[in-house]
Every structure is written in structure tokens, then in C-alpha cells.
N, C-alpha and C positions, 0 to 999 in steps of 0.2 A: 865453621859454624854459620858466616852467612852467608856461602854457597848452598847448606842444608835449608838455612830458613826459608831462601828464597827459592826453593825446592818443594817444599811443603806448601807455601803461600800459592805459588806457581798451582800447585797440584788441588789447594782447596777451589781457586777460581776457577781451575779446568772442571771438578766434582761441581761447583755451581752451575758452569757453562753448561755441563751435559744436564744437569737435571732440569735447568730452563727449558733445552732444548727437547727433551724427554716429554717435560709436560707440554712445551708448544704442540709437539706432533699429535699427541693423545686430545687434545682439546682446543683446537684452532677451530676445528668446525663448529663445536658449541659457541664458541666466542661471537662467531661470526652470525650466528642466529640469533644469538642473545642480544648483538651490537645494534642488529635489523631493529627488535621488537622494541630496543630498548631507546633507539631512537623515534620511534611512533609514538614511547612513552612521553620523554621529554618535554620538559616544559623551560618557560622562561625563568624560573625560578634561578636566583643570584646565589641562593643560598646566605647571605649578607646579612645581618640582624642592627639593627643601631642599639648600642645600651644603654641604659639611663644615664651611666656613669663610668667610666673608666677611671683605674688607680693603678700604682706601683708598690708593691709591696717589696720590703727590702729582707731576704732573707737573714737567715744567721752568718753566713759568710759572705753576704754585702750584694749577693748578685738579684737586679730587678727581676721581679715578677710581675707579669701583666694578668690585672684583673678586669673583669669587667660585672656591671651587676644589672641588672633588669629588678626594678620596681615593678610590682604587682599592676593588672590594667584591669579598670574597671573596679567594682567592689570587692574586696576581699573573699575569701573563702569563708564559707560556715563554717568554723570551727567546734567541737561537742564542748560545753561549756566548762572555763577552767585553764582551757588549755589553747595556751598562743600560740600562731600559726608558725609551722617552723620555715625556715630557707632552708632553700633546698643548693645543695652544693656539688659541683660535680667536677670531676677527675678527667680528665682522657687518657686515651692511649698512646703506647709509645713510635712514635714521630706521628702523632697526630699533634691536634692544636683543639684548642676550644670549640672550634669552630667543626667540628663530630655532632656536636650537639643540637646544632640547628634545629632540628624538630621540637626535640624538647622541651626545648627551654620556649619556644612560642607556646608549647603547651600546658605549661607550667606557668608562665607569666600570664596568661590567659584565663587561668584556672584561680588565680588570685593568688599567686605564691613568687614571693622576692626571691629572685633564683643570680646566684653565683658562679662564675665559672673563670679558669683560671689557665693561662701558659706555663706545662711545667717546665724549668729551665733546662735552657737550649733549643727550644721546641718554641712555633708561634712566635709571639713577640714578647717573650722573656729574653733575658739576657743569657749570656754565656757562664757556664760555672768554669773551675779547674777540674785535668784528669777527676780525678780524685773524687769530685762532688757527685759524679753521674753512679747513683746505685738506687737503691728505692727506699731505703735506711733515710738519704738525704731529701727526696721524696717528702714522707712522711713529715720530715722537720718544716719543709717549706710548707706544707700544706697547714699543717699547726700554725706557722706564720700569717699564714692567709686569713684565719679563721680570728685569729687573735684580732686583725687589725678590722677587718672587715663586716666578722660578724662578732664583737665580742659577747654578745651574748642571747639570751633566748635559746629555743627548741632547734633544733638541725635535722635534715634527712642527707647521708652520703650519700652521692653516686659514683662509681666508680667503673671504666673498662677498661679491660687487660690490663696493661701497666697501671692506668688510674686504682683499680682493685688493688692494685698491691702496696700501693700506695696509703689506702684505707689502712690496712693491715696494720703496715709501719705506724701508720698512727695510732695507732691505738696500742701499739705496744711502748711509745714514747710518752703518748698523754692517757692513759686508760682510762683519770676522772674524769676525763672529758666526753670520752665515749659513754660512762656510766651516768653522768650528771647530764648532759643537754642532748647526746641523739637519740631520735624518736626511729627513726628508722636509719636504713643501711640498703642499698645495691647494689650487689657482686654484678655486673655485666661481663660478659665471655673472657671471663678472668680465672687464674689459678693461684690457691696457694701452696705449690712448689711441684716438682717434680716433672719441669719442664723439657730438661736433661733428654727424655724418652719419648719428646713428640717426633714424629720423624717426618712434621707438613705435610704429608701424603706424596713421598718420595720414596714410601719403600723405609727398612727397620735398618738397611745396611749405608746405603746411600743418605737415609737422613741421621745417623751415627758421624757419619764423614763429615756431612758438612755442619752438624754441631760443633768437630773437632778443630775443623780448619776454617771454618767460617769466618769468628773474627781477628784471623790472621789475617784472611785475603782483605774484608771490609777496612782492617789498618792503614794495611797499604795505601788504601788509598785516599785516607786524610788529609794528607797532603797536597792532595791534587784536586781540590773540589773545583777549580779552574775545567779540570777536563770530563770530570763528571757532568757537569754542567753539561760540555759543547756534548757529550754522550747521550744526556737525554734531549736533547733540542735535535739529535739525529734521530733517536730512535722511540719517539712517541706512542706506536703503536705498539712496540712491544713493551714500553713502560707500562700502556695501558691495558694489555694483554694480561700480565705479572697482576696487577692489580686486581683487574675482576677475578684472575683463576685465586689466588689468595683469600681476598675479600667478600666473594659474595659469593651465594649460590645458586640465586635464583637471578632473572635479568633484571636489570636497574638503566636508569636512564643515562644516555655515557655522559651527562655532567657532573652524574655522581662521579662515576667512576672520574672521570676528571681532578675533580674537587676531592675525592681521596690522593690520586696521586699526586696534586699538589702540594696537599698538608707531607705528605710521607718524603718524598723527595725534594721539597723544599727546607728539610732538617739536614743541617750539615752535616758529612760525614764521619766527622771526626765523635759526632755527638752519637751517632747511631752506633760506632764501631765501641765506645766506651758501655753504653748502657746494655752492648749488645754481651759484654764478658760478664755482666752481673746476673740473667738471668736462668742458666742453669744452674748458678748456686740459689738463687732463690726459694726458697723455704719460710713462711710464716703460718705454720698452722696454728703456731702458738698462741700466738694472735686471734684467731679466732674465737677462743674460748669468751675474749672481749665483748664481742657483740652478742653472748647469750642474754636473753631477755630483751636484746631489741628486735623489732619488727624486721623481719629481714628477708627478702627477693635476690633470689639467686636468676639470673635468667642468662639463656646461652642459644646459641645455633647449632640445630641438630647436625649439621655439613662443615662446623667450624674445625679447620683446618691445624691451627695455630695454638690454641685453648679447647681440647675437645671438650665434650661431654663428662666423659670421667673428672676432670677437673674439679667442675662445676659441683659434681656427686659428691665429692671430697670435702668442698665447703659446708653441704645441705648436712653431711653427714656430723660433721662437729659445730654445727649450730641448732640444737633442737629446736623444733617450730618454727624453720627457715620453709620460704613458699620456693620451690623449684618450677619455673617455668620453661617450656626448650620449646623454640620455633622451629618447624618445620624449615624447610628451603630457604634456610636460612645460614651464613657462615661468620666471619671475625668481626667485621664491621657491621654488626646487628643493628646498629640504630640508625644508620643511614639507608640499610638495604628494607625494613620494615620500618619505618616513624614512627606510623600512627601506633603498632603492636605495644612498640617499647615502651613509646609517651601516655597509652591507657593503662599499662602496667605499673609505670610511677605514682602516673595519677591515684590508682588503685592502693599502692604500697600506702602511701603520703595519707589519703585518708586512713587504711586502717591502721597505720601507727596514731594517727590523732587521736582513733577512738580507745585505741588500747592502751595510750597515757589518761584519757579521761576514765576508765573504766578500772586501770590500775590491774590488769588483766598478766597472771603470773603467763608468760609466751613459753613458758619452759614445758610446761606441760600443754601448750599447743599441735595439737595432730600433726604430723607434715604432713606436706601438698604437695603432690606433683602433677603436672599438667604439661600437655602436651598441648600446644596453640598453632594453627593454620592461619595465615593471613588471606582469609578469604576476599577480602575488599582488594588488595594486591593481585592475586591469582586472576580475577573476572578482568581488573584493567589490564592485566600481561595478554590472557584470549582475545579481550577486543582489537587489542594493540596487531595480535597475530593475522585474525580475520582480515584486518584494514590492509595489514601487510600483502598476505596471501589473495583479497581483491585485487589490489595494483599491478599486485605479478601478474 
């Protein structure tokens, strides 16, 4: 039996090995265009936010959560009379950290709105749970925790990406008066509720079957050894970074981004990634969804998302009537770092018309759906400049 395991485990890391090396060969030339333009892009930005306030929030089975919360700057927001400005709270994804949100939340704190955000555990500078705690069931409880201590009360708008969505979900199948009583709005970011099992990354329907199966057998493995993981990625930088952008983005980003993603990502221990990594093809909360009928709700995704396609995203619009669907173009998983401004005019957007459709009392059920298809054209002009400059120098 463990000459078989370690046969199988063997053979999931060889199916990862070849499909790295599969997409290296098919897309090193892209990478290497994109790294050009995407360093003309660059800026000195830290990426780094200081909060008004950091807290620990202590879950239900004891393990910290780090929060952090930004106070509104400048005068509050107009709000339609009646109706108190909500916090705005967001979720990340999984082995990210709060810090995804960078854009955001400047633009949200800016805009007059007290904005929340939070390390889910194991991830960032939350603490550690047991096997056991990593699923999104536990998710959902810790995020109720958050919101208890932090915001106990007044109007709320969720946000939530990939894991952080599902996360939502879980909440609201845990607390549903709470979803009914205080949130004003809701946003799915390139998130799914289920049916994960059949994404195949853009590895092909046989090859991404494979390594759904043996995947976290091989990522087990090596829990134990985050010592060597470690000395792995301090050799092999360029291909971490490599992994990252083909994954993560679709269009060129500046490589601190790309940086500042694979830090957040591979700075999550092993052991943490290989647990949460068994829970989501059973993943399934449609149920859940029925929750947020009547609230204000933004579905929004990357037309090129790898990870979370499109259909996902349809799935949700489709069991929330009068959900807004937005999908950006050259766009892929990590949407809100590879477009900002896109994502942060689009909360902005959600966050008022949920204010007005609390003051207005507006039944959302019988709301039209909207689908929109969005260009980041402010994006695209600085990527041509970026090229020009480039293609002068050469």
C-alpha cells in the first residue's frame, strides 16, 4: 500500500511537472513581452496601506484572526436619506491575504466608506487552525465572527474573491438573518458556487482530470517539508513568477504585481494549501444562494479566468434574480489586482445602488438582469504607451 501511494503521489507531481513544463514551452514568449511592457509599466508603489486600526478576532475554536479596518477619509459619503452608510467588508482568496485588496479599499476609504478586511486562517497573519478547520463551512463561521466583533451592527456590503465568495455563501447558510436583516449588497468576484471538480486550468479536460485526482496527494507530500520548499523557491524565482502571471492575469501587469501576488500565494504554508486544496471539489453552495435574493448583487469575473471561468460566474447571476453580471475583458483570476480602477468603480457603483434600493425599498427580484461586458480602456492606452517606449529603446 505504500509502495502504491508513493506511486501515485510520484506520478501526480510527474502530471504537474509535465503540465508546467507544457505551458512553459506554449507561453515563455508571451511572458517575456509582457515582463518587457510590464516593467515600463511599474511604478514605485509598496502596494502597503497603514489601517486605522488593527484587531484579533478570536474564532470559535480559539485560533486568531487578523483584522484590520480603515476609517472613512474626508467627509462621509451622501447617503439617500434614511439610510446609514454601510461597511464594506471583504473576503480574499485562497492563499492570498488581505492585502489583494489594495486598490480597493484606497478606494472605498476615499469615497467615504469604513471598509474591513480580514486574514482567513492560515493565510496572512491569521493564525493557524487544525487539519480539520481548513474548509469553507469554517470560513463562513469565522467570518460571522468577524463581523460580530467588529461591525456588530448597521448596514453591510460583502465582497468576496474566489475562496472569499464562497466563503459569503457559507455565511449565509450559517447566519441567513443576518444576510436578510443588515446586507445591502453582495460581490461574487471570479468565484463559484460548485462544480469546481470540471475546471481543467487550461491543461486540457484529460490532463486537468489527472491532476484534480492526484494533486493533493503530491501538494501532501510535501507539508512536511516547507524547509525545502522554501530553499525551492529562492532557486527558482522566475519560474514561480512565470506560474503566477500564466495563472493569474491575462493581460501585462507590472512584475511587482506579479511579485506581490506570488508572495501572498507562496508565502501560505504548505500544509495549509494541501488541506483547503481537498475541500474544493466537493464544494457546492448553491443553496446558499437563494440567501441573497433581494439583495443588491455584482457578479463580476475575467473573461480569460482560468481557475473560476465564466460559466461559474453565469451559475451564480442565474440563481440570483436581478444580479448585475459584469466580465472584463483581458482579464483572468486575480481581477482586482490586474484591473483596480475596473473593479474599485464597480463596488463603488454596487455600494451606491444598494444605498438607493434600501432607501427606495425597491422589490430587486423583479429587477432586469444586466450583463455587461467591460474593457479597461485607461489600462490598454498605458500597456501601448508602455510598448511604444519599449519598441523606441530597441
Amino acid at each position: 500500500m505504500r509502495t502504491r501511494r508513493r506511486t501515485l503521489t510520484g506520478l501526480g507531481v510527474g502530471l504537474s511537472a509535465a503540465a508546467a513544463t507544457a505551458a512553459v514551452s506554449v507561453v515563455a514568449d508571451r511572458l517575456v513581452r509582457a515582463r518587457q511592457t510590464a516593467r515600463a509599466l511599474d511604478s514605485l508603489d509598496t502596494y502597503e496601506e497603514q489601517a486605522s486600526s488593527e484587531v484579533v478576532v478570536i474564532a470559535s475554536d480559539g485560533v486568531e484572526l487578523h483584522v484590520e479596518i480603515d476609517e472613512p477619509e474626508g467627509r462621509p459619503v451622501a447617503a439617500p436619506t434614511g439610510v446609514p452608510v454601510p461597511t464594506v467588508v471583504f473576503c480574499h482568496g485562497y492563499t492570498l491575504s488581505l492585502r489583494s485588496w489594495v486598490f480597493q479599499r484606497r478606494a472605498l476609504k476615499a469615497a467615504g466608506y469604513r471598509v474591513v478586511l480580514w486574514d482567513h486562517r492560515g493565510h496572512g497573519k491569521s493564525g493557524a487552525g487544525s487539519k480539520e478547520s481548513y474548509d469553507v463551512d469554517q470560513l463562513g463561521r469565522d467570518l460571522g465572527a468577524v463581523i460580530s466583533q467588529v461591525v456588530p451592527k448597521g448596514p453591510l456590503v460583502l465582497v468576496g474573491h474566489s475562496m472569499g465568495g464562497m466563503t459569503l455563501m457559507a455565511l449565509a447558510l450559517h447566519e441567513p438573518e443576518l444576510i436578510r436583516e443588515r446586507v445591502l449588497g453582495v460581490a461574487f468576484v471570479a468565484t463559484s458556487p460548485g462544480g469546481l471538480s470540471a475546471v481543467s486550468w487550461g491543461l486540457g479536460s484529460m490532463l486537468g482530470r489527472a491532476v484534480h485526482r492526484l494533486g493533493p496527494a503530491a501538494v501532501g507530500q510535501l507539508a512536511g517539508r516547507q524547509g525545502l520548499v522554501n530553499a525551492a523557491r529562492r532557486a527558482g524565482r522566475d519560474i514561480e513568477e512565470f506560474l503566477v502571471d500564466r495563472y493569474s492575469f491575462a493581460s501585462p501587469v507590472p512584475l511587482s504585481i506579479v511579485q506581490l501576488t506570488a508572495d501572498m500565494i507562496f508565502g501560505t504554508r504548505i500544509e495549509v494549501i494541501s488541506e483547503f486544496m481537498e475541500t474544493f471539489d466537493k464544494h457546492d453552495k448553491r443553496e446558499a444562494l437563494e440567501k441573497f435574493i433581494g439583495v443588491e448583487t455584482l457578479v463580476i469575473n475575467g473573461v480569460q479566468d482560468l481557475l473560476t471561468p465564466p460559466q461559474h460566474s453565469e451559475e451564480i447571476v442565474r440563481l440570483i434574480p436581478g444580479a448585475e453580471h459584469v466580465l472584463i475583458d483581458d482579464a483572468g483570476h486575480i481581477i482586482m489586482l490586474e484591473h483596480g480602477e475596473v473593479v474599485s468603480e464597480q463596488l463603488l457603483a454596487l455600494t451606491a445602488r444598494a444605498q438607493r434600493a434600501a432607501a427606495a425599498h425597491i422589490d430587486l427580484r423583479r429587477k432586469p438582469r444586466v450583463r455587461r461586458l467591460v474593457t479597461d480602456l485607461a489600462k490598454r492606452r498605458r500597456v501601448e504607451k508602455a510598448k511604444e517606449r519599449h519598441d523606441n529603446v530597441s
